[in-house]
PyMOL CGO cylinders between C-alpha atoms (Angstrom):
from pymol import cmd
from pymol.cgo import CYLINDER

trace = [
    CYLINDER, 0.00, 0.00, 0.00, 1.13, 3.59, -0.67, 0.3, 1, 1, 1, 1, 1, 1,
    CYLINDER, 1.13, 3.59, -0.67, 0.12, 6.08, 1.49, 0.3, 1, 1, 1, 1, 1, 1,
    CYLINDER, 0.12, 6.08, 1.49, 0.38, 9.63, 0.03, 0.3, 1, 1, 1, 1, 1, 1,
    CYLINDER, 0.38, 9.63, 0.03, -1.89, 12.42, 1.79, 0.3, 1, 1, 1, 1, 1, 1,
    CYLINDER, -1.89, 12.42, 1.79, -2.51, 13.02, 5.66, 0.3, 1, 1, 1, 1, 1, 1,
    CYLINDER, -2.51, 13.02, 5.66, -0.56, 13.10, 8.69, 0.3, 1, 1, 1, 1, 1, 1,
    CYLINDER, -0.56, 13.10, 8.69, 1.64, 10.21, 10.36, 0.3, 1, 1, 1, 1, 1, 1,
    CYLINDER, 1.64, 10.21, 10.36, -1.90, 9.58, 12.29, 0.3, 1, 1, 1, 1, 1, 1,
    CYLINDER, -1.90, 9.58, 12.29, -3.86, 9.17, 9.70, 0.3, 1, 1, 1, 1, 1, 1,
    CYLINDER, -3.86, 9.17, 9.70, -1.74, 6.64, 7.60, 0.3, 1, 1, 1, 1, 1, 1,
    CYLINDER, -1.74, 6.64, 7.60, -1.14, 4.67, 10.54, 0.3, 1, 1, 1, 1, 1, 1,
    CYLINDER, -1.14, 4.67, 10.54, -5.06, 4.35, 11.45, 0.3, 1, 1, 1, 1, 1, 1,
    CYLINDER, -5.06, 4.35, 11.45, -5.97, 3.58, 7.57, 0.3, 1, 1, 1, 1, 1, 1,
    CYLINDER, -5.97, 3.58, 7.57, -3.38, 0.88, 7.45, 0.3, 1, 1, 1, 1, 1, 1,
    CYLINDER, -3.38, 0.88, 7.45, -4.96, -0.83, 11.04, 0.3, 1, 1, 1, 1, 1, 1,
    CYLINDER, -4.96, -0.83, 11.04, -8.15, -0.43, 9.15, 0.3, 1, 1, 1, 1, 1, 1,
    CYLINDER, -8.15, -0.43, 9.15, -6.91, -2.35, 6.33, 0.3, 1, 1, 1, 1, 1, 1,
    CYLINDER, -6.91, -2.35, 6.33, -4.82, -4.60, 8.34, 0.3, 1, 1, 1, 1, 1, 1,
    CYLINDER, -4.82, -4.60, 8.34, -6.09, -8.48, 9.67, 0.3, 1, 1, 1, 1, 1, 1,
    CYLINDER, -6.09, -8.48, 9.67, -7.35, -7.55, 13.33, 0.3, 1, 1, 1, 1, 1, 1,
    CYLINDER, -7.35, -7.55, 13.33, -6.05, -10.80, 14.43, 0.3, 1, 1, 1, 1, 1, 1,
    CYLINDER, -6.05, -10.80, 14.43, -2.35, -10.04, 13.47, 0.3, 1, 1, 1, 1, 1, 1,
    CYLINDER, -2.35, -10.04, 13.47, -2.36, -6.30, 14.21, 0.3, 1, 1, 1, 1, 1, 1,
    CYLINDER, -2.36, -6.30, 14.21, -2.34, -4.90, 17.37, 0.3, 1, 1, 1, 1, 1, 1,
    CYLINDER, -2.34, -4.90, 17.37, -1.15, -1.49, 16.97, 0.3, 1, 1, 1, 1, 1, 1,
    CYLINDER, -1.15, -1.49, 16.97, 1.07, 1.01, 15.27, 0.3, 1, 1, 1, 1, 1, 1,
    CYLINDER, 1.07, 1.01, 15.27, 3.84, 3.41, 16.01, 0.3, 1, 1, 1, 1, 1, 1,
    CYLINDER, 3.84, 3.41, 16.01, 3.87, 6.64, 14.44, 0.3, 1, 1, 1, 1, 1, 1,
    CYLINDER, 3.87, 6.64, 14.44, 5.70, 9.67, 15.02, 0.3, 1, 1, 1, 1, 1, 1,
    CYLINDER, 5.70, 9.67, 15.02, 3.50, 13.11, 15.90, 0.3, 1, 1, 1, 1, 1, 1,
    CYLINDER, 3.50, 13.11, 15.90, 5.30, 15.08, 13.46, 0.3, 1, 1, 1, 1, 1, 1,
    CYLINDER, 5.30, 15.08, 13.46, 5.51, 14.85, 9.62, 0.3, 1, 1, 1, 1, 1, 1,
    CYLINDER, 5.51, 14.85, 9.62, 9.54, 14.66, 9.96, 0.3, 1, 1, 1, 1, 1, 1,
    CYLINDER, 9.54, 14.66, 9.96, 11.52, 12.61, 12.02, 0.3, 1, 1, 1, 1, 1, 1,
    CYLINDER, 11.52, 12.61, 12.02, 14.88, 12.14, 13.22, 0.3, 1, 1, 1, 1, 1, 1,
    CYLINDER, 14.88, 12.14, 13.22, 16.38, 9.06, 12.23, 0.3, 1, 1, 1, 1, 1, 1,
    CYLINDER, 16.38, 9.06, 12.23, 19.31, 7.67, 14.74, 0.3, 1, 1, 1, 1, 1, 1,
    CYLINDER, 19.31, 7.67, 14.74, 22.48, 6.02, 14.11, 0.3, 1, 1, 1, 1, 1, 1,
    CYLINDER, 22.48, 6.02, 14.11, 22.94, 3.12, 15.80, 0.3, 1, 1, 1, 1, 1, 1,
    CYLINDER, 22.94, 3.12, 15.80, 26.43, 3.17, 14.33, 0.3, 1, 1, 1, 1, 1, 1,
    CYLINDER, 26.43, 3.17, 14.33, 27.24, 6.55, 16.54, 0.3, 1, 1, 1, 1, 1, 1,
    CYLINDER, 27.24, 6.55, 16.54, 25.14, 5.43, 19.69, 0.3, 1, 1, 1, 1, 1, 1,
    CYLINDER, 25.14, 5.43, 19.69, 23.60, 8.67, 20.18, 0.3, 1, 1, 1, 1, 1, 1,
    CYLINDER, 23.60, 8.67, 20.18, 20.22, 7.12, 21.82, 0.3, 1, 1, 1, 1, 1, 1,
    CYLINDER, 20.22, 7.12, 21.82, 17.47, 4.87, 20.40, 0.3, 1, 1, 1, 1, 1, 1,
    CYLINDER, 17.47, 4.87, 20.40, 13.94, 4.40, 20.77, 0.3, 1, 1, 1, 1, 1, 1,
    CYLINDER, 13.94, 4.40, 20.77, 12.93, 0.84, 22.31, 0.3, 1, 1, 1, 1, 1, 1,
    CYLINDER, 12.93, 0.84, 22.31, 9.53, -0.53, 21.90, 0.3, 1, 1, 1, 1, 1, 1,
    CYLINDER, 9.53, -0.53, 21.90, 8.40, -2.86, 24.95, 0.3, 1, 1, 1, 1, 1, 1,
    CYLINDER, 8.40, -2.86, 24.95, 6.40, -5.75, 23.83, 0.3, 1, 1, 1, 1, 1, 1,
    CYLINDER, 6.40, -5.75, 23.83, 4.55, -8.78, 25.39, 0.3, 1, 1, 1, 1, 1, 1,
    CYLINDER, 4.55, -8.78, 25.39, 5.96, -11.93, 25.01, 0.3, 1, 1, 1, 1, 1, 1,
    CYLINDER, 5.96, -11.93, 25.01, 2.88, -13.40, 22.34, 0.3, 1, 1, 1, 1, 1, 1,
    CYLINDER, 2.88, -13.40, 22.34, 4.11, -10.38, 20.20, 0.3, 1, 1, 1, 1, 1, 1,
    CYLINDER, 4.11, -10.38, 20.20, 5.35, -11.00, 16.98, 0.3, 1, 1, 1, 1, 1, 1,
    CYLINDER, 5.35, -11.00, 16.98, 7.06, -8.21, 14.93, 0.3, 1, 1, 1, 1, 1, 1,
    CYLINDER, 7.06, -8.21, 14.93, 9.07, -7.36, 11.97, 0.3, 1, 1, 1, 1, 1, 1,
    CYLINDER, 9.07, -7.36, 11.97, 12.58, -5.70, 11.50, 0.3, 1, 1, 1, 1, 1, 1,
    CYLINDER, 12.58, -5.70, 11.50, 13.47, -4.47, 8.59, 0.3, 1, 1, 1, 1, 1, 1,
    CYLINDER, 13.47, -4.47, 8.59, 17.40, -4.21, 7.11, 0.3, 1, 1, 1, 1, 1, 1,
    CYLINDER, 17.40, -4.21, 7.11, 18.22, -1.12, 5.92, 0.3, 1, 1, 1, 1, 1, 1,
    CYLINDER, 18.22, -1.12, 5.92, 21.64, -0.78, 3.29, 0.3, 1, 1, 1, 1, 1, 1,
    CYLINDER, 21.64, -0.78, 3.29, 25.14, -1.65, 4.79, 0.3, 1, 1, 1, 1, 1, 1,
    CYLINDER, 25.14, -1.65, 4.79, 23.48, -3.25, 7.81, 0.3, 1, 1, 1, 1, 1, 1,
    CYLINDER, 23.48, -3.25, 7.81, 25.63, -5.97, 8.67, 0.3, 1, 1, 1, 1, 1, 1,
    CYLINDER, 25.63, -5.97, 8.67, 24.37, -9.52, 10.63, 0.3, 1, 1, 1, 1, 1, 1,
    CYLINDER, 24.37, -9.52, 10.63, 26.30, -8.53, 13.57, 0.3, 1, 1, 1, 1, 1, 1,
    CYLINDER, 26.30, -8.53, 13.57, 24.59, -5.09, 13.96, 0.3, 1, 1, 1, 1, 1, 1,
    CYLINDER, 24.59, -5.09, 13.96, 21.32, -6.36, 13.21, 0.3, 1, 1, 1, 1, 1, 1,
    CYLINDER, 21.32, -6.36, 13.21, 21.52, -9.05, 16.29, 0.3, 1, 1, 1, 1, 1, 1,
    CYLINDER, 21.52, -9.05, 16.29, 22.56, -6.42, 18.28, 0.3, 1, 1, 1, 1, 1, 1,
    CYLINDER, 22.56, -6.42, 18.28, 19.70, -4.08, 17.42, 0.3, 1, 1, 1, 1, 1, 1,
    CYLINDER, 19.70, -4.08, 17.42, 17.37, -6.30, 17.81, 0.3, 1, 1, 1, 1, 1, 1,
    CYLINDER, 17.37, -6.30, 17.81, 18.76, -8.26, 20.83, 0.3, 1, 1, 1, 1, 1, 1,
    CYLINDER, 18.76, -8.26, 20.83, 17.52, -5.74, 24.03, 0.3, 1, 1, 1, 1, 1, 1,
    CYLINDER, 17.52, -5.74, 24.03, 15.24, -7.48, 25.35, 0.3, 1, 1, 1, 1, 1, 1,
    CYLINDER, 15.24, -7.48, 25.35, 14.41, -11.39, 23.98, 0.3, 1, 1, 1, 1, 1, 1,
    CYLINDER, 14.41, -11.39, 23.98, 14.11, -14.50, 26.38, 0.3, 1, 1, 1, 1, 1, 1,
    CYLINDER, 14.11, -14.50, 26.38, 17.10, -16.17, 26.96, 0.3, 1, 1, 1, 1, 1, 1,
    CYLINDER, 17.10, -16.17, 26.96, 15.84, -19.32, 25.09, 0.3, 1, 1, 1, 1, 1, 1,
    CYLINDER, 15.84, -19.32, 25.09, 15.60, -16.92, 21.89, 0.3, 1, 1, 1, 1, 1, 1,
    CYLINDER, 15.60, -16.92, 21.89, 19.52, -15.31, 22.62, 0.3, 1, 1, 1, 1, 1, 1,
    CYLINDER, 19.52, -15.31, 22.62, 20.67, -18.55, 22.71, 0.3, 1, 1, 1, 1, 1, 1,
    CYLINDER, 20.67, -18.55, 22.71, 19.19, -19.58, 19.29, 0.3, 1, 1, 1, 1, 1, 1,
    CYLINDER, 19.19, -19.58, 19.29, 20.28, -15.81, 17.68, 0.3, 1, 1, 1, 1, 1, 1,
    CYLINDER, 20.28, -15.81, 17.68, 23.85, -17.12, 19.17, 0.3, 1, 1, 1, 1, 1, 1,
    CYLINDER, 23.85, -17.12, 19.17, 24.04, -19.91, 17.64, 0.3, 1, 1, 1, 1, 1, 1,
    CYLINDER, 24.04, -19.91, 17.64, 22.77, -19.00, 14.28, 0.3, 1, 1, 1, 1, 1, 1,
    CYLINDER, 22.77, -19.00, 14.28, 24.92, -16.35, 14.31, 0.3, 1, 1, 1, 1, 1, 1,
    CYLINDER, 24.92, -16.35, 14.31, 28.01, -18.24, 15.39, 0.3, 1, 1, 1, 1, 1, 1,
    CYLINDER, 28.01, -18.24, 15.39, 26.74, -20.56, 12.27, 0.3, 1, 1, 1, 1, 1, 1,
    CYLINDER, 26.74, -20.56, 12.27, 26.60, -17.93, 9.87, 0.3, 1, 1, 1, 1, 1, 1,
    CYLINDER, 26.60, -17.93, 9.87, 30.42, -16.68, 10.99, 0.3, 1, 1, 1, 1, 1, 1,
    CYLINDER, 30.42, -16.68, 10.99, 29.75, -14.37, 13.62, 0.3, 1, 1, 1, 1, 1, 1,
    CYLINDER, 29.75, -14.37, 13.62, 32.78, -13.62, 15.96, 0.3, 1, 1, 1, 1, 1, 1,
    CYLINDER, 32.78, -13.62, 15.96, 32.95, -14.15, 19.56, 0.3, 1, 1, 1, 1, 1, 1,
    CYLINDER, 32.95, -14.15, 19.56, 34.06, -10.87, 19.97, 0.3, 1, 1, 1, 1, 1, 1,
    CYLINDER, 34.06, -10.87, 19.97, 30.88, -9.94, 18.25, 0.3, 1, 1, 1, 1, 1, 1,
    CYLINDER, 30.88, -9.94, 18.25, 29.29, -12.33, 20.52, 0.3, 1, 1, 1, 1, 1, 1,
    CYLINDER, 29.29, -12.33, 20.52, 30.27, -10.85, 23.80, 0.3, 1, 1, 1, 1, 1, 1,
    CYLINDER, 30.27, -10.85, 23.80, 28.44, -7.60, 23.01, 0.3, 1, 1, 1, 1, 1, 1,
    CYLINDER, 28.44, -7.60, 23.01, 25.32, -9.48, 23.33, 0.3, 1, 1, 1, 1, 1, 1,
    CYLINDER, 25.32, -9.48, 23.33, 25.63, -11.58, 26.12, 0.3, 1, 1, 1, 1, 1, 1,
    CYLINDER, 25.63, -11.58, 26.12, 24.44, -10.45, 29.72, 0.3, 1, 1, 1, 1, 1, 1,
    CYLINDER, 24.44, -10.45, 29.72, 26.88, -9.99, 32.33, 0.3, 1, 1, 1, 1, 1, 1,
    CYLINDER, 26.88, -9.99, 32.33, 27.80, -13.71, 33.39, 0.3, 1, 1, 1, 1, 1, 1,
    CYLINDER, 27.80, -13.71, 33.39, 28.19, -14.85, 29.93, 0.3, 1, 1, 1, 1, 1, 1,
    CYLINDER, 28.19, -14.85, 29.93, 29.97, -11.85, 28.71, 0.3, 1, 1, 1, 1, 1, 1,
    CYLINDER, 29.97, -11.85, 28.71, 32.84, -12.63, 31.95, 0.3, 1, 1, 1, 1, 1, 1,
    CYLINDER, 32.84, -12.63, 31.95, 32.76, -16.37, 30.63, 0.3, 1, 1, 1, 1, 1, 1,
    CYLINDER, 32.76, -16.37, 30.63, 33.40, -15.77, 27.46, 0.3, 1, 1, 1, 1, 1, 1,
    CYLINDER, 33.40, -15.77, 27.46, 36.41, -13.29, 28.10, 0.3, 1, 1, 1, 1, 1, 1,
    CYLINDER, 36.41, -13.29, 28.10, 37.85, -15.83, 29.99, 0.3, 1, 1, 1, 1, 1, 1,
    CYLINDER, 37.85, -15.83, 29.99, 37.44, -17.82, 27.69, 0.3, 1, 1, 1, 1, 1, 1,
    CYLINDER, 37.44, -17.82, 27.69, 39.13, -15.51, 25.01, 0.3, 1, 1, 1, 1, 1, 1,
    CYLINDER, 39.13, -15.51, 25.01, 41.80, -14.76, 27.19, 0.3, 1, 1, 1, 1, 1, 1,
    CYLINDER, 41.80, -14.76, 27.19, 42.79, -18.71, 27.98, 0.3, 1, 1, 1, 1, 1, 1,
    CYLINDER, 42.79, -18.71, 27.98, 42.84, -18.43, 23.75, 0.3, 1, 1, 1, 1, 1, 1,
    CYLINDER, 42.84, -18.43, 23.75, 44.77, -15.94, 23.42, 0.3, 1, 1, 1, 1, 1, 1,
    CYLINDER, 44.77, -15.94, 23.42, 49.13, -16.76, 23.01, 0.3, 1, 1, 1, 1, 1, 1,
    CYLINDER, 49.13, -16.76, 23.01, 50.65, -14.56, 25.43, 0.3, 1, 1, 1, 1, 1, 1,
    CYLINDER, 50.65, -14.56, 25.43, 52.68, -11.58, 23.58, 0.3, 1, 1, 1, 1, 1, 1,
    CYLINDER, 52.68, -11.58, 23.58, 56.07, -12.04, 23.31, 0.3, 1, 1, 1, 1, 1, 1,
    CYLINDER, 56.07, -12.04, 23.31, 58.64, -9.22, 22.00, 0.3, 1, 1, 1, 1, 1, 1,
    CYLINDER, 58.64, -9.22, 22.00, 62.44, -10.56, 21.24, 0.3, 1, 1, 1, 1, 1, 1,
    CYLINDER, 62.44, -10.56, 21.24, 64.79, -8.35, 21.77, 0.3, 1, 1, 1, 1, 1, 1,
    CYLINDER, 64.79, -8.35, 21.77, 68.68, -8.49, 21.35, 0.3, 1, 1, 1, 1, 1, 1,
    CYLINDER, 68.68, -8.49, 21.35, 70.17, -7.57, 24.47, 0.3, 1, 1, 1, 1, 1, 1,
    CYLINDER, 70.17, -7.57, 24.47, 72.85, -4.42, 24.17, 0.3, 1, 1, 1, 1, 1, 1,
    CYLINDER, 72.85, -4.42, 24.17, 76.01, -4.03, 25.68, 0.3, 1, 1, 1, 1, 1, 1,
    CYLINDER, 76.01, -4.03, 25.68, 77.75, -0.70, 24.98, 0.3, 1, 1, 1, 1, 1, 1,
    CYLINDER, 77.75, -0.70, 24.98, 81.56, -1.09, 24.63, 0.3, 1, 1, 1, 1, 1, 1,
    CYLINDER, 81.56, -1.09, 24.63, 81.77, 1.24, 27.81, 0.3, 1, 1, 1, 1, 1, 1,
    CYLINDER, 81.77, 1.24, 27.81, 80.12, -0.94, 29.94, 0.3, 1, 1, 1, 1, 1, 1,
    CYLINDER, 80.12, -0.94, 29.94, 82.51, -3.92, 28.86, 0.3, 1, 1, 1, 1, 1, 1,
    CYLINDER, 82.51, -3.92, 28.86, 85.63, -1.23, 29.12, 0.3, 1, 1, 1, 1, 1, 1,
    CYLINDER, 85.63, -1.23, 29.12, 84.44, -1.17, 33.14, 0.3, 1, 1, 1, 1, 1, 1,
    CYLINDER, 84.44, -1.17, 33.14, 84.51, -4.49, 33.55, 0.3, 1, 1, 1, 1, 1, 1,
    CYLINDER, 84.51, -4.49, 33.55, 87.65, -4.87, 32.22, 0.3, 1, 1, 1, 1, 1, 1,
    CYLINDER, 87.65, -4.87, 32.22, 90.66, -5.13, 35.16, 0.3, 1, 1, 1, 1, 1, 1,
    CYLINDER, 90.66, -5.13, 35.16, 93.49, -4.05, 32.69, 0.3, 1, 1, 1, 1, 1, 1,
    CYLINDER, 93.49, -4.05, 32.69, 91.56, -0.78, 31.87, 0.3, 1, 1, 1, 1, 1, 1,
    CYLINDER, 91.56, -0.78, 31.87, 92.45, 2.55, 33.00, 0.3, 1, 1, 1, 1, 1, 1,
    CYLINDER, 92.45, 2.55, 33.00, 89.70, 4.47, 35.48, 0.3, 1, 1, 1, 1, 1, 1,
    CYLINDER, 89.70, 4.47, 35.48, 87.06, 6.00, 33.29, 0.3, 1, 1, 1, 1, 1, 1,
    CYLINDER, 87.06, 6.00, 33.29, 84.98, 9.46, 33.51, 0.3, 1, 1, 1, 1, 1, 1,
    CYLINDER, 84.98, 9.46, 33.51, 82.03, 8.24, 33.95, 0.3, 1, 1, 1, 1, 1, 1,
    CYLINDER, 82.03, 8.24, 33.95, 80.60, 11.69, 33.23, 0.3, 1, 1, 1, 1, 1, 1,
    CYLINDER, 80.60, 11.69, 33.23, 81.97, 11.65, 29.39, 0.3, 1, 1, 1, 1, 1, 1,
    CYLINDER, 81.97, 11.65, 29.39, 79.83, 8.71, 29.22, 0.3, 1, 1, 1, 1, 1, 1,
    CYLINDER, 79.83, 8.71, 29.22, 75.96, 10.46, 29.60, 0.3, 1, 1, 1, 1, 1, 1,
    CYLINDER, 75.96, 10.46, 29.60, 73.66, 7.93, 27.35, 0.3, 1, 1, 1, 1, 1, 1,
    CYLINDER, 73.66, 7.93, 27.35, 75.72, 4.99, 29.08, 0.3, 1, 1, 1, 1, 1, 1,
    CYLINDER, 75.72, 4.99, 29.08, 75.69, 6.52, 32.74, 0.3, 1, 1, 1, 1, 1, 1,
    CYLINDER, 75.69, 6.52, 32.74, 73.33, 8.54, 34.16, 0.3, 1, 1, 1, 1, 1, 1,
    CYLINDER, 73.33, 8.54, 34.16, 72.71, 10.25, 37.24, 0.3, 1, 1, 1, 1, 1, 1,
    CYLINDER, 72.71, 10.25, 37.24, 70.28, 8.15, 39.16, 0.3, 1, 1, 1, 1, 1, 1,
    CYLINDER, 70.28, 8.15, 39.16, 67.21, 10.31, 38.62, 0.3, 1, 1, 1, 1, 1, 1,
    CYLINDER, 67.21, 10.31, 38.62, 67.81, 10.47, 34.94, 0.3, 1, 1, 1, 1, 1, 1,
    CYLINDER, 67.81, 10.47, 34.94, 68.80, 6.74, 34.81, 0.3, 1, 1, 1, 1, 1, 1,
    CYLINDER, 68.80, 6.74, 34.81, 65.90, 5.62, 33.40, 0.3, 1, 1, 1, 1, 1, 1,
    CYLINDER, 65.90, 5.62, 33.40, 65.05, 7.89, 30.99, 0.3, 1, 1, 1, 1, 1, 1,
    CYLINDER, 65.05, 7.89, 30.99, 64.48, 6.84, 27.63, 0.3, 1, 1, 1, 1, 1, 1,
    CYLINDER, 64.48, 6.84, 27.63, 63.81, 3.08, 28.77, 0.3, 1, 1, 1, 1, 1, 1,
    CYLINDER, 63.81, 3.08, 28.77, 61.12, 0.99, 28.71, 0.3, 1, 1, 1, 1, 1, 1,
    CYLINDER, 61.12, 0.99, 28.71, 60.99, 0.86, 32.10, 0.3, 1, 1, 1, 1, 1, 1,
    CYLINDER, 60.99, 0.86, 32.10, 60.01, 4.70, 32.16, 0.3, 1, 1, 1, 1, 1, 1,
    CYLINDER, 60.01, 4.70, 32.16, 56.98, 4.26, 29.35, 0.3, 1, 1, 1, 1, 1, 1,
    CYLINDER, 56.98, 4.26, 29.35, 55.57, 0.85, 30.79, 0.3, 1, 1, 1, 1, 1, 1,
    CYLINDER, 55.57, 0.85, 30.79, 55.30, 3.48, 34.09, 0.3, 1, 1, 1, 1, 1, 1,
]
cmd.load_cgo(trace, "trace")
């Protein structure tokens, strides 16, 4: 149906008078003849629609939306039989469990990042360990005493001695 004159109202009261009574119970419409659409994308707010638990409805896909997003959007407030059906499916269909653990509640979200995190190889960084030719020039007996102050990026004063380090930027 195409609805081209009157206000939001009366579209939405035509189509319930058109509609099956049995598998209509009501419409939304918005007051105004524009609206505001929201990106869910951005997360600037949303308008949630409380139904009971007999109540069937439709969402519709608009362009770009991805599977992932659309669970999510759609995922506020379902029975937990349903999430763990969508999770499935989804997992079935190549969804993540990173994806995953934005729709779990609470004690499945912790489960699951334990989970990831038992995954997950540990990172390792090699590094070649340096030893400046002054430092070996100390150690050596035969050597003759050294400035240690000509020496700055090798010595350092003790409050300066870490600067530069790793030890400085993992603190």
């Amino acid at each position: 149906m195409l609805f081209i004159d009157g206000t939001n109202r009366d579209i939405a009261v035509q189509w319930l008078n058109l509609s099956d009574k049995n598998k209509i119970d009501y419409v939304a419409y918005f007051v105004f003849d524009s609206i505001v659409v929201c990106d869910y994308e951005i997360h600037t707010g949303e308008t949630d629609f409380r139904f009971l638990i007999e109540f069937k409805a439709a969402v519709t896909l608009g362009n770009g939306l991805t599977k992932d997003d659309f669970v999510q959007q759609t995922y506020h407030y379902v029975s937990k039989e349903i999430k763990d059906v969508v999770l499935k499916q989804l997992k079935d269909y190549g969804g993540t469990k990173q994806c995953l653990s934005q729709l779990l509640d609470e004690e499945q979200q912790r489960e699951l990042e334990q989970e990831l995190e038992e995954e997950r190889s540990p990172p390792v960084t090699t590094c070649q360990p340096i030893l400046h030719e002054e430092i070996k020039q100390l150690c050596d007996m035969h050597s003759s005493m050294m400035n240690l102050k000509q020496h700055p990026i090798v010595f350092r004063r003790l409050p300066n001695a870490f600067t530069g380090a790793t030890f400085v930027n993992d603190c």
